[in-house]
C-alpha positions as CSV (number, residue, x, y, z in Angstrom):
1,X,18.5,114.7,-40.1
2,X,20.3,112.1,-38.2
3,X,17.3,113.1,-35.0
4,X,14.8,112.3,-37.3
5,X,15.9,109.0,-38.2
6,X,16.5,107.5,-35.1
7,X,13.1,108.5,-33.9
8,X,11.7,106.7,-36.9
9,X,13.9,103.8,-35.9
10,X,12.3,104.1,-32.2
11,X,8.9,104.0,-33.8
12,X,8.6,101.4,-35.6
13,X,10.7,98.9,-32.9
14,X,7.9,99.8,-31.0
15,X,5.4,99.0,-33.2
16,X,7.4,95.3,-33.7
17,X,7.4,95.1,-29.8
18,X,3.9,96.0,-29.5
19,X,3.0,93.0,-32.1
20,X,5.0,90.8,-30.5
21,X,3.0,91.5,-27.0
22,X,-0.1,91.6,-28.8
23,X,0.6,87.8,-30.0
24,X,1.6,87.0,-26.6
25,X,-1.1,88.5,-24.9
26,X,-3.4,86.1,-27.6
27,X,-1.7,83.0,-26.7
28,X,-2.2,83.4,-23.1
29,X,-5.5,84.8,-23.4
30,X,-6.1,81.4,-25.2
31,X,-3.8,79.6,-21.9
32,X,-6.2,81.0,-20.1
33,X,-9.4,79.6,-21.5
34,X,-8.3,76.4,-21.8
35,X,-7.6,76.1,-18.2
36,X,-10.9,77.3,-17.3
37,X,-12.9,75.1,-19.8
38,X,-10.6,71.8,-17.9
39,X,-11.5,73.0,-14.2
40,X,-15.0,73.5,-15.1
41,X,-14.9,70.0,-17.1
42,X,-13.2,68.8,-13.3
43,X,-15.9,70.6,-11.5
44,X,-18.2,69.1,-13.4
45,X,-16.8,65.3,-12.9
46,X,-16.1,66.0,-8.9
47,X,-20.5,66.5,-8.9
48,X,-21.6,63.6,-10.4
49,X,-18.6,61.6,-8.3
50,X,-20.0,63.4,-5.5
51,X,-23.7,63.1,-6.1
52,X,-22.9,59.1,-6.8
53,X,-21.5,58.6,-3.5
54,X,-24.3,60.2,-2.0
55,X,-26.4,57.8,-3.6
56,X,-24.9,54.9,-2.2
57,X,-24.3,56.3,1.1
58,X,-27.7,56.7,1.2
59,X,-28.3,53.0,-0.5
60,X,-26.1,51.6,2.8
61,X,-28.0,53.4,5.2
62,X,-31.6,51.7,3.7
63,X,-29.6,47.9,3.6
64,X,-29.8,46.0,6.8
65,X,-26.7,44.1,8.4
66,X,-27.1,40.3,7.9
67,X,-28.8,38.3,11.0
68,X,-27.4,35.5,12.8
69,X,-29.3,33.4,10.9
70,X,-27.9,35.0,7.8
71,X,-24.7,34.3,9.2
72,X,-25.2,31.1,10.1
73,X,-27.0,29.8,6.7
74,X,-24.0,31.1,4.8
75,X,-21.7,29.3,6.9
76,X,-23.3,26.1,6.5
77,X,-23.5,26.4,3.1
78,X,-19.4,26.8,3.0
79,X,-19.2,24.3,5.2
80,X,-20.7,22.2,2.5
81,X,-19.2,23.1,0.3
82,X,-15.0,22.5,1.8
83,X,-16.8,19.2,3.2
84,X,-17.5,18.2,-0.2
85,X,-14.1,19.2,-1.5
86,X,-12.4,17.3,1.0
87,X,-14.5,14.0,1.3
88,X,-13.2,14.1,-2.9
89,X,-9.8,14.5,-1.7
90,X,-9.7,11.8,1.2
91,X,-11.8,9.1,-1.4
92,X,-9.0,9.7,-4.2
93,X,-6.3,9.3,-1.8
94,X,-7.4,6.3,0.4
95,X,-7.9,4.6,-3.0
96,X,-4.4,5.3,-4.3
97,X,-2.4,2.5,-5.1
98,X,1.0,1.2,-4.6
99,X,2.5,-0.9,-7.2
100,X,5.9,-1.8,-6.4
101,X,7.5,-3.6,-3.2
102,X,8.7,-2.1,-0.1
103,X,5.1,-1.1,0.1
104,X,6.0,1.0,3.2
105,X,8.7,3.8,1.9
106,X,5.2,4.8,0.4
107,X,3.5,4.9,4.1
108,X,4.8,8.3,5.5
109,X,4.2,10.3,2.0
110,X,0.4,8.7,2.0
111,X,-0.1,9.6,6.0
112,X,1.8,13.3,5.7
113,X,-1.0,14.0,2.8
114,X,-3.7,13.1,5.0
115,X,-2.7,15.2,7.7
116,X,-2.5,17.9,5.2
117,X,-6.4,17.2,3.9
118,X,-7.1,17.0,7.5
119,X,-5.2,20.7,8.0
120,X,-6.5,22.4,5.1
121,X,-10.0,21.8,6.0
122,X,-9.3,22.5,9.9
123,X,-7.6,26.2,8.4
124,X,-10.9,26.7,6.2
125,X,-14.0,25.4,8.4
126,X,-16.3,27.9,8.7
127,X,-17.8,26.6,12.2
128,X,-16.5,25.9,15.4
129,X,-14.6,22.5,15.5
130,X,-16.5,20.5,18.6
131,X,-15.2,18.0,20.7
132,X,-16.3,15.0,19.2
133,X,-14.9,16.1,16.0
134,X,-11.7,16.3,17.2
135,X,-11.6,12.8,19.3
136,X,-13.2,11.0,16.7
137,X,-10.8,12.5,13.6
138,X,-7.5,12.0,16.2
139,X,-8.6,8.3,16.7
140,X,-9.1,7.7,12.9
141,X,-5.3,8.8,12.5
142,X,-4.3,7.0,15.6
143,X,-6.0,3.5,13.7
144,X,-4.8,3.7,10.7
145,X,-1.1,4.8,12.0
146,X,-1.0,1.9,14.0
147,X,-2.3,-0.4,11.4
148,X,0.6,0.7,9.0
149,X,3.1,0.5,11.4
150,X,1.8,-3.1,12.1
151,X,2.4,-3.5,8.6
152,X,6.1,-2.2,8.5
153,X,7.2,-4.7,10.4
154,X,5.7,-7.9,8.9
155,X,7.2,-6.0,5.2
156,X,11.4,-6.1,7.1
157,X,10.3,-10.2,7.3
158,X,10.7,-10.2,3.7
159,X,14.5,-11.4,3.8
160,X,13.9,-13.7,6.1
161,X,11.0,-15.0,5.0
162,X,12.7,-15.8,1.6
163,X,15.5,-17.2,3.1
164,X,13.8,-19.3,4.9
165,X,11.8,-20.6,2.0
166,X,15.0,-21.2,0.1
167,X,16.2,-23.4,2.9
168,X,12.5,-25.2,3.2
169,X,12.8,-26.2,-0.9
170,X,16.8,-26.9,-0.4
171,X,15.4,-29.2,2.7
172,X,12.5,-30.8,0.1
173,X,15.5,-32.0,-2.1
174,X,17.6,-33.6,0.8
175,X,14.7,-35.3,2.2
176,X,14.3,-37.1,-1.4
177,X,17.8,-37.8,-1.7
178,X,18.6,-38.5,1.6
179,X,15.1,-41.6,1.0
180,X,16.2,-42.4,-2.4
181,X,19.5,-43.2,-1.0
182,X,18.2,-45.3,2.2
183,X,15.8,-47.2,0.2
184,X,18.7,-48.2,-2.4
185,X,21.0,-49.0,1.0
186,X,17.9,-51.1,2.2
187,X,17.4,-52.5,-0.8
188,X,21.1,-54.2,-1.5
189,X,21.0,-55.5,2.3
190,X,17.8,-57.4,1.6
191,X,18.9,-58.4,-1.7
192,X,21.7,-59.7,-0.6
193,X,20.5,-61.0,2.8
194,X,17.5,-62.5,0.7
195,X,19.5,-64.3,-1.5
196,X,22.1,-65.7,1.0
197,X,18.9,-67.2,3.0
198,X,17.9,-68.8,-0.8
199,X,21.0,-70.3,-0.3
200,X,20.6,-72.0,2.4
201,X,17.1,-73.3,1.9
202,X,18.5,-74.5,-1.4
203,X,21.2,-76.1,0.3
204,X,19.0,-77.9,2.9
205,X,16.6,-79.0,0.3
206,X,19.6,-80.6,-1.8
207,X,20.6,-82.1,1.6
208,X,16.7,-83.0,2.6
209,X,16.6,-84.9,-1.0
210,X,20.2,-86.8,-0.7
211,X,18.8,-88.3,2.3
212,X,15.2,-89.4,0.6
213,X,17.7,-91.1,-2.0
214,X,19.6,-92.9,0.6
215,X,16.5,-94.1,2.3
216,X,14.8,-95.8,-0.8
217,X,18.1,-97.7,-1.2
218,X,17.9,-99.1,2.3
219,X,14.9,-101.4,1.1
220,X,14.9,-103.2,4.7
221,X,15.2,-100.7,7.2
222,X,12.0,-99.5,9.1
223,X,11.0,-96.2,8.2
224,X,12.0,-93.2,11.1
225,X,8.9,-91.4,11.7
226,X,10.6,-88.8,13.2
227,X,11.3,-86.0,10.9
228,X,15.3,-85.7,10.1
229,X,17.6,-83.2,10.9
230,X,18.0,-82.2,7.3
231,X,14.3,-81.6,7.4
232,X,14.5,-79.5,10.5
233,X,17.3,-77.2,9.2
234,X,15.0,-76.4,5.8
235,X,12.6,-76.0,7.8
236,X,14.8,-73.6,9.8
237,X,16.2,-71.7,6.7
238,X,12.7,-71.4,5.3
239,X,11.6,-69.8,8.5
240,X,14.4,-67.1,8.5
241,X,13.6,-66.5,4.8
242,X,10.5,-65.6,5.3
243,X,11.0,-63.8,8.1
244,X,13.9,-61.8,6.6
245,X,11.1,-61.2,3.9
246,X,8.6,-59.6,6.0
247,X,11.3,-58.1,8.4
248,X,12.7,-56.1,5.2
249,X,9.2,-55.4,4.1
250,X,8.2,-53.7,7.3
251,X,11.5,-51.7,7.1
252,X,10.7,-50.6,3.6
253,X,7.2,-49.7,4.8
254,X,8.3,-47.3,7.6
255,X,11.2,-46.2,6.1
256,X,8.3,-45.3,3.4
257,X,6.3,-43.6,5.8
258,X,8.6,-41.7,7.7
259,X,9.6,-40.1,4.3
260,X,6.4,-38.8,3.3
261,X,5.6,-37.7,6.9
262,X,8.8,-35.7,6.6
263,X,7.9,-34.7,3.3
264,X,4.2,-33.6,4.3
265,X,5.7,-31.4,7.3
266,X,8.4,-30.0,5.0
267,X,5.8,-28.9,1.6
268,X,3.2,-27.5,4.2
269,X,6.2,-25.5,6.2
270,X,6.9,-24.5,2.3
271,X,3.5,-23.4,0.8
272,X,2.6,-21.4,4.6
273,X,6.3,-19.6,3.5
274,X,5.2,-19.1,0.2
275,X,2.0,-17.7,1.1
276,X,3.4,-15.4,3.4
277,X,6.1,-14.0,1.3
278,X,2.8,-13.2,-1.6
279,X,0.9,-12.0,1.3
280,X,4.5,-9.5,2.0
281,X,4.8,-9.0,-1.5
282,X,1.2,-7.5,-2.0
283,X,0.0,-4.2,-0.4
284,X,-1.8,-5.3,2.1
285,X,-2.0,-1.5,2.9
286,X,-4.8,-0.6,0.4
287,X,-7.8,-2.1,2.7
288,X,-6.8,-0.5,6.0
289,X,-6.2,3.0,4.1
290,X,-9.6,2.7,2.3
291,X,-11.2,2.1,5.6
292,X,-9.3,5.5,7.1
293,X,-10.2,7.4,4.4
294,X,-14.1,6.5,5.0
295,X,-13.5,6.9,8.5
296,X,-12.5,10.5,8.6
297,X,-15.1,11.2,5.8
298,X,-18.1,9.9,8.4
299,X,-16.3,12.2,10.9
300,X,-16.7,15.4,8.5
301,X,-20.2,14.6,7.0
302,X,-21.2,13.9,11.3
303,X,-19.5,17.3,12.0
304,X,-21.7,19.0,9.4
305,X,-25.3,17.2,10.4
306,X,-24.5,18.6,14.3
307,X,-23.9,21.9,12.6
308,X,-27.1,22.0,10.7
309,X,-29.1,20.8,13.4
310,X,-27.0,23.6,16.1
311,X,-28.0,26.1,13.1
């Protein structure tokens, strides 16, 4: 009894275990096809990769390499093109404007970015750089270097250009008070010589008419027709009035005019001082930098005419 049941047992844990293989055996089954559907889907993709690279292995072959003249068309049409680019650059930078005084702290900046337009189209040009172009570009930098270095040292003048005005306008003052103060010294010496010469010509003219007086009372003298000293010395005093008069006058007058000649040399000194400090105060750069800026502009459009006509 207890035989039979364990063979029973046996049995049907067989039948469990075949089930069991009999799903397993499905699921690979189904592994299985799904692997062969994806290498056939893979197969299918490596043709058509495969029959697309023939195609344009076989395009390549039927496409000829580009000619020298090819070559050379394209290059002058980049070269064009980076001449226009930089000729853009150089026109917006030689037209760039400084505003506020030292002028030159901006000169170094403004002539290191030129270099660098100069560079970047040296790095980019498509055709061989000749001679010319590089003399005639190194002489436009040489110019305009020069011209701003020129330009550095007028700009240190400032100080001393100032000071010196200062000194010219302190100078203006002096030479009015130092004439103002002459003329009034001038003036009380001829007053006061003036009027002691008045003096005496009064005096001889109350002597001059004493003695008239005296002479109509002497009824029978004969008249002296020889003139009297009394007349003589009024004479005298008259004379030196009037010569103190015009002697005065004629100091007056040069005094006069050696003022104003001082003054004249003194306000033009002045206003050529105060037109160079304006001229030092005002970039005086923007012309010279303009003109470099064409300069090198002519030197790229001359470089690309000799290669178009090389071409």
């Amino acid at each position: 009894m207890s035989s039979a049941k364990s063979i029973v047992d046996r049995v049907r844990s067989l039948e469990t275990e075949k089930s069991s293989l009999s799903v397993e055996v499905e699921n690979l089954k189904k592994m299985a096809d799904a692997k062969a559907d994806g290498l056939a889907n893979e197969i299918v993709t490596l043709r058509e990769e495969i029959n697309t690279l023939k195609i344009l292995m076989g395009q390549e072959k039927q496409v000829p390499p580009p000619s020298e003249k090819d070559i050379a068309q394209k290059n002058l049409a980049s070269l064009k093109e980076l001449v226009d680019k930089t000729v853009e650059k150089s026109n917006k930078l030689g037209n760039q404007v400084f505003v506020d005084p030292p002028f030159s702290r901006y000169f170094d900046p403004w002539l290191a970015d030129m270099h660098q337009i100069a560079s970047d189209f040296e790095c980019n040009c498509p055709v061989k750089m000749d001679e010319q172009f590089v003399k005639d570009s190194s002489q436009v930098f040489l110019d305009v270097e020069a011209v701003l270095a020129q330009k550095k040292v007028e700009e240190s003048t400032i100080g001393t250009v100032a000071k010196t005005l200062a000194d010219t306008q302190h100078l203006l003052v002096e030479t009015d008070r130092e004439y103002a103060e002459k003329a009034r010294e001038l003036a009380l010496k001829r007053d006061s010589e003036i009027e002691r010469l008045t003096n005496r010509v009064q005096q001889m003219e109350r002597e001059v008419q004493n003695q008239k007086a005296n002479k109509r009372n002497i009824l029978k003298k004969k008249p002296d027709d020889k003139p009297s000293q009394a007349m003589q010395n009024l004479k005298s005093a008259e004379e030196a009035l009037e010569f103190a008069q015009k002697d005065f006058a004629a100091e007056q007058d040069k005094l006069h005019e050696s003022y104003e000649k001082n003054k004249r040399e003194v306000t033009a000194q002045a206003e050529s001082l105060r037109t160079d400090l304006e001229r030092l105060e005002t970039d005086t750069s923007t012309e010279a930098r303009q003109e470099a800026s064409k300069a090198y502009n002519d030197v790229l459009i001359a470089l690309e005419q000799r290669a178009s006509l090389a071409a």
